[in-house]
DSSP file (Angstrom, degrees, kcal/mol; ACC not computed):
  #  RESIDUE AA STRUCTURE BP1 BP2  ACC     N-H-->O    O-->H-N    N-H-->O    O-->H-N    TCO  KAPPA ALPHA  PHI   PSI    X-CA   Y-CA   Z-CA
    1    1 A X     >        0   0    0      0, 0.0     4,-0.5     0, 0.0    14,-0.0   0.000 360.0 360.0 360.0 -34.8   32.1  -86.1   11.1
    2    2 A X  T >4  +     0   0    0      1,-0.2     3,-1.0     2,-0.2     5,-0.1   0.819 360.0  56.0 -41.9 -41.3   32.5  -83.3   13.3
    3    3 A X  G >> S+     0   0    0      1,-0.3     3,-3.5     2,-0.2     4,-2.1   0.891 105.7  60.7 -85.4 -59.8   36.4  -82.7   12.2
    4    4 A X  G 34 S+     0   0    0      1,-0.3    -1,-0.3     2,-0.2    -2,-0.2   0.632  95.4  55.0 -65.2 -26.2   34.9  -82.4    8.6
    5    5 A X  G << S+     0   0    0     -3,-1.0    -1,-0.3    -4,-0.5    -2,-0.2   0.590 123.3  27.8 -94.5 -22.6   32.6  -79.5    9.3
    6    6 A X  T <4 S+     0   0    0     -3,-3.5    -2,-0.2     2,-0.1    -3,-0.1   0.641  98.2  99.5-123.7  -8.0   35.9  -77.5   10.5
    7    7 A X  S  < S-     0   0    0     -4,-2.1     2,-0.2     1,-0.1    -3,-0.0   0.198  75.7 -90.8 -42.1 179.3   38.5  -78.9    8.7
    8    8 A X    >>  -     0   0    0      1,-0.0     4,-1.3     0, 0.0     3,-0.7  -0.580  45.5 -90.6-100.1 170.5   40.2  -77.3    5.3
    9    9 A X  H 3> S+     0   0    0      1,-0.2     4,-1.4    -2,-0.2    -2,-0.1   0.758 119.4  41.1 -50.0 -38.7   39.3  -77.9    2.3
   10   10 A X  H 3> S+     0   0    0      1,-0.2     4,-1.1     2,-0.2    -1,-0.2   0.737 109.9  55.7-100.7 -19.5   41.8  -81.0    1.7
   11   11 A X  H <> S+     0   0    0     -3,-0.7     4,-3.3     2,-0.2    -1,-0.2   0.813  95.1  63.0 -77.1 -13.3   41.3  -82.5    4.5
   12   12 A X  H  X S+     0   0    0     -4,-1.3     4,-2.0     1,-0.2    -2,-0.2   0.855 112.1  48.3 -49.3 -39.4   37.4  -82.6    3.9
   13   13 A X  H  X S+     0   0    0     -4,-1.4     4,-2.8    -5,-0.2    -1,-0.2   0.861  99.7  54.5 -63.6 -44.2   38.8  -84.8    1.0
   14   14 A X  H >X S+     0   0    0     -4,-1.1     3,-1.3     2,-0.2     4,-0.9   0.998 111.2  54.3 -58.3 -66.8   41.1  -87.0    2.9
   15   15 A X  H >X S+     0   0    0     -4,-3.3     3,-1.7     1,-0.3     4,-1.2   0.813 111.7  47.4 -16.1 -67.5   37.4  -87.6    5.1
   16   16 A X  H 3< S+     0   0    0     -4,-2.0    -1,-0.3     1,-0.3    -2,-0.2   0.740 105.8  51.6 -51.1 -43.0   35.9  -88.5    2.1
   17   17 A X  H <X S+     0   0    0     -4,-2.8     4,-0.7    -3,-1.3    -1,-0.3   0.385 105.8  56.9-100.2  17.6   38.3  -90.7    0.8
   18   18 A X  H <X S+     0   0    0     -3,-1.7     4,-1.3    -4,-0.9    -2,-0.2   0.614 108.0  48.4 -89.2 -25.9   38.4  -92.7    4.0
   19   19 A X  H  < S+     0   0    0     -4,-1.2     4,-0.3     2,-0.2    -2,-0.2   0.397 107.1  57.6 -81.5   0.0   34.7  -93.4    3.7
   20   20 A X  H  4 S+     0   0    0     -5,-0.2    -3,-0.1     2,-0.2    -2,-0.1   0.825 111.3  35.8 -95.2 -68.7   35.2  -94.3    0.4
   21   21 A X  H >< S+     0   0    0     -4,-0.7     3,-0.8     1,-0.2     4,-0.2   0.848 119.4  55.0 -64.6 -12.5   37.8  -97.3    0.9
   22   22 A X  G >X S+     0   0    0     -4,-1.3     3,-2.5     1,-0.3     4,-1.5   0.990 107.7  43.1 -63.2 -61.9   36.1  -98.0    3.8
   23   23 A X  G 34 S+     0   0    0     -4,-0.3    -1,-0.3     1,-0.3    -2,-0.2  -0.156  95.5  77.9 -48.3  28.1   32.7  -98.4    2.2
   24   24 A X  G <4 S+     0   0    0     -2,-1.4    -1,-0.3    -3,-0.8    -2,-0.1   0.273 119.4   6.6-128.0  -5.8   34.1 -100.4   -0.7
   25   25 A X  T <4 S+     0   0    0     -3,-2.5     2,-0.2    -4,-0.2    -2,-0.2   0.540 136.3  44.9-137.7 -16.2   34.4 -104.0    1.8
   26   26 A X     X  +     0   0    0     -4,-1.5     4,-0.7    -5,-0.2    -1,-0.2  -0.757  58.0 156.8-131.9  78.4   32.6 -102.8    4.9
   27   27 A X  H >>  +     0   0    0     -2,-0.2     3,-0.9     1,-0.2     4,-0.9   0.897  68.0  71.1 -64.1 -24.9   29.7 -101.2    3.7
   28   28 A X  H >4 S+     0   0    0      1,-0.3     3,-0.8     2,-0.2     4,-0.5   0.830  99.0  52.0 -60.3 -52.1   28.0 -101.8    7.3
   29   29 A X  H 34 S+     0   0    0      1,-0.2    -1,-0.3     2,-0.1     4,-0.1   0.825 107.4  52.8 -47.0 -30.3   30.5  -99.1    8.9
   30   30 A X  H X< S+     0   0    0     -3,-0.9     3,-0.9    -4,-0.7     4,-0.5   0.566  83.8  84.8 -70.9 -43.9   29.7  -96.8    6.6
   31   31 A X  G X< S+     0   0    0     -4,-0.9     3,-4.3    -3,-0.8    -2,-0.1   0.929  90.5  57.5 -40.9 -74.2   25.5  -96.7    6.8
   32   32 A X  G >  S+     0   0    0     -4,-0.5     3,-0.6     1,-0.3    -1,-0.3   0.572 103.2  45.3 -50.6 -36.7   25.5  -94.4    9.5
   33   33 A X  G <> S+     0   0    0     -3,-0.9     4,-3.9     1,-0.3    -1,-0.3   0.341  81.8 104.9-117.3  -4.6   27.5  -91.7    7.8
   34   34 A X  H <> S+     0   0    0     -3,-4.3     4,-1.5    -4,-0.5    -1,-0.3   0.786  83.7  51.3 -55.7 -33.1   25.0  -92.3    4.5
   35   35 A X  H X> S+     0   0    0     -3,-0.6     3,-1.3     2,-0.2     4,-0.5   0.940 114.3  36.8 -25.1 -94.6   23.2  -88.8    5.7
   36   36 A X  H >4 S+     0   0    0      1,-0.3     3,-1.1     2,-0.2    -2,-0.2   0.568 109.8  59.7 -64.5 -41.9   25.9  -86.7    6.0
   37   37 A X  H >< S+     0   0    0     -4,-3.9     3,-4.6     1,-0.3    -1,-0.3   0.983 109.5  54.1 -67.0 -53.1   27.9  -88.4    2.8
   38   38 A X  H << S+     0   0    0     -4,-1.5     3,-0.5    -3,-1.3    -1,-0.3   0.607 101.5  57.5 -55.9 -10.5   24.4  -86.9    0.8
   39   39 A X  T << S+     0   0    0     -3,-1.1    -1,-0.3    -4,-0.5    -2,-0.2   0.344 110.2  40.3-103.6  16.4   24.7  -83.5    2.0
   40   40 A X  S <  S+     0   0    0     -3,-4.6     3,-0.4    -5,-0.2    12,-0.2   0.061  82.5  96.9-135.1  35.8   27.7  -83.0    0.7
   41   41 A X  S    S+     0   0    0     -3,-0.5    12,-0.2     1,-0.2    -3,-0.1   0.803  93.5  49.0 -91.8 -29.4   27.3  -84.9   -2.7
   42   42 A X  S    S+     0   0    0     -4,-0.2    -1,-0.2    10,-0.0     7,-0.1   0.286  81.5 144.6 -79.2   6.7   26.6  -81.2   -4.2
   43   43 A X        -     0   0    0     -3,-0.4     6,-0.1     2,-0.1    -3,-0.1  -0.042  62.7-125.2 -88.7 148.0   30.0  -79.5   -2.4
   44   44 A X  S    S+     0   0    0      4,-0.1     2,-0.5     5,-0.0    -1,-0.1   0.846  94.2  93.8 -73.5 -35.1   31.4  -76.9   -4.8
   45   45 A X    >>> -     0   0    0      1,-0.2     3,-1.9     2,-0.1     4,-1.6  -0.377  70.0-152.9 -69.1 120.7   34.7  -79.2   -4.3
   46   46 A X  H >>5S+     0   0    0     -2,-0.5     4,-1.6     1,-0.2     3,-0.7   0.959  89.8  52.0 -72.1 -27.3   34.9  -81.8   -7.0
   47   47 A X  H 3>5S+     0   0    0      1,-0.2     4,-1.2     2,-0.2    -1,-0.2   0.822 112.4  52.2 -74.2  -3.3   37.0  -84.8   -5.2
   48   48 A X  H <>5S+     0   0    0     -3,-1.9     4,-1.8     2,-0.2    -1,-0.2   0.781 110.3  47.9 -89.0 -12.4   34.3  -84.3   -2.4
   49   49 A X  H <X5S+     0   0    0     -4,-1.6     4,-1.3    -3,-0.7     5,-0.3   0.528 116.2  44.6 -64.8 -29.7   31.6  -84.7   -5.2
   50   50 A X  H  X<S+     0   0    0     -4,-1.6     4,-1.0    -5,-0.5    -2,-0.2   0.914 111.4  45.7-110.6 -46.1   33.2  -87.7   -6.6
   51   51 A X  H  X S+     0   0    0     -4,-1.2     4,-1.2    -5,-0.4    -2,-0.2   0.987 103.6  65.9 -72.7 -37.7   34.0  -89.4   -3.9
   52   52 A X  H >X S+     0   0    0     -4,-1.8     4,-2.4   -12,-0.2     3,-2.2   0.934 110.9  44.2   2.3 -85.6   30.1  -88.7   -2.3
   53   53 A X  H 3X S+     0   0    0     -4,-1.3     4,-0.7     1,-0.3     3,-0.2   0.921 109.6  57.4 -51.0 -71.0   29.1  -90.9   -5.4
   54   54 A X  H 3X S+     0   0    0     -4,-1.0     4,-1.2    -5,-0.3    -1,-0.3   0.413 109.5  38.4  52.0 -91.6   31.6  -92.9   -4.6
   55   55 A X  H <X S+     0   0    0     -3,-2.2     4,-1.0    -4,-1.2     5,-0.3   0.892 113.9  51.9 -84.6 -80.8   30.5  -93.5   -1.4
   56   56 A X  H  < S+     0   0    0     -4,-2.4     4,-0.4     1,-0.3    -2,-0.2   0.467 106.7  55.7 -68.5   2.0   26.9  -93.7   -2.1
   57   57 A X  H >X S+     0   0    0     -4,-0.7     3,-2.6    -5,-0.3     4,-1.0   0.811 110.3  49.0 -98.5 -43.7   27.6  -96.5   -5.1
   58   58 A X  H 3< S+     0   0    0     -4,-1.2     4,-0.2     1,-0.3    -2,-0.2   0.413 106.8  56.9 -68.7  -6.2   29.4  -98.6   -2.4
   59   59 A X  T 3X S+     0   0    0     -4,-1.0     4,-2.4     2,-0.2    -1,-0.3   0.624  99.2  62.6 -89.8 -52.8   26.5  -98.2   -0.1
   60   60 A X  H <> S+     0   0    0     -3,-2.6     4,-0.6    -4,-0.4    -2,-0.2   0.751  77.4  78.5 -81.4 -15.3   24.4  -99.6   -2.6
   61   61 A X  H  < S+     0   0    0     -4,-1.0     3,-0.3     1,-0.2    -1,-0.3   0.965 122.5   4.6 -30.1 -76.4   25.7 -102.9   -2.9
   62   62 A X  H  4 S+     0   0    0     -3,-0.3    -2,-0.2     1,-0.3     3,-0.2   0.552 132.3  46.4-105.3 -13.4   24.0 -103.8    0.1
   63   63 A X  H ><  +     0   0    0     -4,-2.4     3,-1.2     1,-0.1     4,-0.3  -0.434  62.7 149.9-126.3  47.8   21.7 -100.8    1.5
   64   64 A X  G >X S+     0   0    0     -4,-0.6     3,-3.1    -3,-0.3     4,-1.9   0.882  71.7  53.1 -25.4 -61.7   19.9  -99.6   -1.6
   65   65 A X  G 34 S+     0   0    0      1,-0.3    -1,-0.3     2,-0.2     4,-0.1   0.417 103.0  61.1 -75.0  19.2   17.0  -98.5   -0.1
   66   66 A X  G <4 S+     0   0    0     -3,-1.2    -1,-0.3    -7,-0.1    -2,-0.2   0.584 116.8  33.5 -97.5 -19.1   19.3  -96.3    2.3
   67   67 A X  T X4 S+     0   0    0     -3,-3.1     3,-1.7    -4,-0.3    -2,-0.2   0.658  84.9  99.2-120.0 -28.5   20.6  -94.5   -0.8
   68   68 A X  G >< S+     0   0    0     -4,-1.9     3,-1.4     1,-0.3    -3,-0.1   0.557  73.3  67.2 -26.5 -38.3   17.9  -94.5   -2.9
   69   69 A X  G 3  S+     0   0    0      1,-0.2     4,-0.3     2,-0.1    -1,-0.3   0.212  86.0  70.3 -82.6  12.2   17.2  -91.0   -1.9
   70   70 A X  G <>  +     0   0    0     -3,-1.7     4,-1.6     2,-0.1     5,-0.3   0.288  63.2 102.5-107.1  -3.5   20.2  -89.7   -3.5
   71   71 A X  H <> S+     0   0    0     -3,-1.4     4,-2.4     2,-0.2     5,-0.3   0.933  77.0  57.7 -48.4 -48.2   19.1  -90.2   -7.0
   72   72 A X  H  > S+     0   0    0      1,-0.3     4,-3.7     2,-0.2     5,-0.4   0.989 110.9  40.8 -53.1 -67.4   18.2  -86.5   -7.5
   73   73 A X  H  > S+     0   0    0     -4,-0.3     4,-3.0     1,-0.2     5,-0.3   0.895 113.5  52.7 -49.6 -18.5   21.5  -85.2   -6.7
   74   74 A X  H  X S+     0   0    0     -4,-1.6     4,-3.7     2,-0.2    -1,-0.2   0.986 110.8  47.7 -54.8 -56.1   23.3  -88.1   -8.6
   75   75 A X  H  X S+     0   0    0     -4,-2.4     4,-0.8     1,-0.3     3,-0.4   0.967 111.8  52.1 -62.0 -39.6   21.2  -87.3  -12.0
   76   76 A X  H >< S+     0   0    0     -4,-3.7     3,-0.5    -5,-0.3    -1,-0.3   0.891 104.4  55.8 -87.8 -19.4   22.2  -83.7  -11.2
   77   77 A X  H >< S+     0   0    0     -4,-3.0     3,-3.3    -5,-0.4     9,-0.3   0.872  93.5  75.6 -21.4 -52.5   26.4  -84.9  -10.9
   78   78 A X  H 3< S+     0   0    0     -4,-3.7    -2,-0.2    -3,-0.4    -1,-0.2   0.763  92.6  44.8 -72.4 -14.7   25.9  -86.1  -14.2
   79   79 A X  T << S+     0   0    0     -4,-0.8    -1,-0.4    -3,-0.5    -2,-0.1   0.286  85.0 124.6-105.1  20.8   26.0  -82.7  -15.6
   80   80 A X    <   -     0   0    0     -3,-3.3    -3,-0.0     1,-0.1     6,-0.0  -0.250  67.0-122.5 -70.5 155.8   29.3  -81.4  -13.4
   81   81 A X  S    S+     0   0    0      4,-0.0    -1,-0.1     5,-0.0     3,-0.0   0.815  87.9  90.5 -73.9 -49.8   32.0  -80.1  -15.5
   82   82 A X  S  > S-     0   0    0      1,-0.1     4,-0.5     4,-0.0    -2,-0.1   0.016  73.0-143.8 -48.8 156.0   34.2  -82.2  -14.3
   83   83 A X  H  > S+     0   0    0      2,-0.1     4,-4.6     3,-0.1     5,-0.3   0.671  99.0  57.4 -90.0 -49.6   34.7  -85.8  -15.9
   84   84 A X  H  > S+     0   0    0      2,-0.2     4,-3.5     3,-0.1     5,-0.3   0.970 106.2  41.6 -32.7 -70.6   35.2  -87.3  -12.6
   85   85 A X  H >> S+     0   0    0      1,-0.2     4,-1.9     2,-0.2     3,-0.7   0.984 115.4  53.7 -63.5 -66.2   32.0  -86.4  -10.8
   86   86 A X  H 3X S+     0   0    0     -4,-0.5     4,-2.0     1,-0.3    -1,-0.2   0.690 112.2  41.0 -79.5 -39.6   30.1  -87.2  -13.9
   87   87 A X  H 3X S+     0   0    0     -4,-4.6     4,-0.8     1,-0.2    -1,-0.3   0.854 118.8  44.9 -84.9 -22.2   31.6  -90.7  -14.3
   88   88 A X  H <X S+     0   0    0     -4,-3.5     4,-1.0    -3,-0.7    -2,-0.3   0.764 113.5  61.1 -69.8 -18.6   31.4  -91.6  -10.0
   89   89 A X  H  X S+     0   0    0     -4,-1.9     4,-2.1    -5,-0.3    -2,-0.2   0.991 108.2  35.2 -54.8 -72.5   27.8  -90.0  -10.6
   90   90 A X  H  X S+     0   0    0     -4,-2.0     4,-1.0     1,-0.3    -1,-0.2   0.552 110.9  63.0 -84.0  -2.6   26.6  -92.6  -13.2
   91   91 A X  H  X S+     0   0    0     -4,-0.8     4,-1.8     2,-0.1     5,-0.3   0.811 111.4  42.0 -66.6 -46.8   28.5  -95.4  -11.4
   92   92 A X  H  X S+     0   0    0     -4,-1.0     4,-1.8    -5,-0.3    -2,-0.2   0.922 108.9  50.9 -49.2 -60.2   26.2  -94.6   -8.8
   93   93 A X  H  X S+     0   0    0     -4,-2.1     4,-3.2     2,-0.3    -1,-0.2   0.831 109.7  51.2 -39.7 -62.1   23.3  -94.1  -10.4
   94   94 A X  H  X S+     0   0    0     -4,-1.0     4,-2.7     1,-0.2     5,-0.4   0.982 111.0  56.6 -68.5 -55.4   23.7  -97.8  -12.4
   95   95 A X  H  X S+     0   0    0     -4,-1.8     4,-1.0     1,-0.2    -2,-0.3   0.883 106.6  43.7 -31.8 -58.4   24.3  -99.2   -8.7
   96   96 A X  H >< S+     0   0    0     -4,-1.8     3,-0.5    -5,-0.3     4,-0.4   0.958 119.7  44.0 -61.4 -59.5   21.2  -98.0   -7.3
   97   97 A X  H >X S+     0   0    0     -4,-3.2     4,-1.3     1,-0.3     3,-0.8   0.794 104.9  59.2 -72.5 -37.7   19.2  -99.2  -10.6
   98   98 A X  H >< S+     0   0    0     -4,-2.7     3,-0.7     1,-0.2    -1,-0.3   0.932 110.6  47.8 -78.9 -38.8   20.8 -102.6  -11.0
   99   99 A X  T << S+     0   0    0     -4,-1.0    -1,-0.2    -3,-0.5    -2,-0.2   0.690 110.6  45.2 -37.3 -32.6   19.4 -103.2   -7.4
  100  100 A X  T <4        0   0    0     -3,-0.8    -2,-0.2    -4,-0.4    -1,-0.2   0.463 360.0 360.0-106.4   9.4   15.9 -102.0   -8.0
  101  101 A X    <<        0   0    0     -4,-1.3    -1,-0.1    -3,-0.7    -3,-0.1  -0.035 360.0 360.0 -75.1 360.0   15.9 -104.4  -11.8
């Protein structure tokens, strides 16, 4: 996580999209790093925005209430320009809900 804080822009991404296929079978590796993924769900870059959600829907398979606290930023994804973010947003979003249903 450190290497993410000084890294370039595209590797920030490469980070991201290791925590993403990780988190998609082993969510359990992944918990810890559920902070950090949520302070970067808002990152001006979109594939680190979209994979965030990502992140945080694959999290919620099993951890809900760990993620739960990411709704605000999700809802506020869902209005990114991008098509991407918007649709990892509301994947996210329906993940969190279908848990708390």
């Amino acid at each position: 996580m450190e290497y993410f804080k000084i890294g370039r822009l595209a590797e920030k991404g490469y980070v991201m999209e290791i925590l993403d296929y990780v988190s998609r079978d082993n969510q359990k590796i992944v918990v810890p790093c559920a902070d950090f993924v949520m302070n970067y769900m808002n990152n001006e870059a979109p594939k680190i925005k979209w994979k965030a959600c990502r992140i945080i829907a694959n999290l919620a398979q099993k951890f809900p209430e760990k993620v739960k606290q990411s709704v605000p930023k999700l809802l506020a994804n869902t209005k990114d320009k991008g098509t991407v973010v918007r649709w990892s947003a509301a994947f996210a979003l329906t993940e969190i809900y279908e848990k708390y249903s």
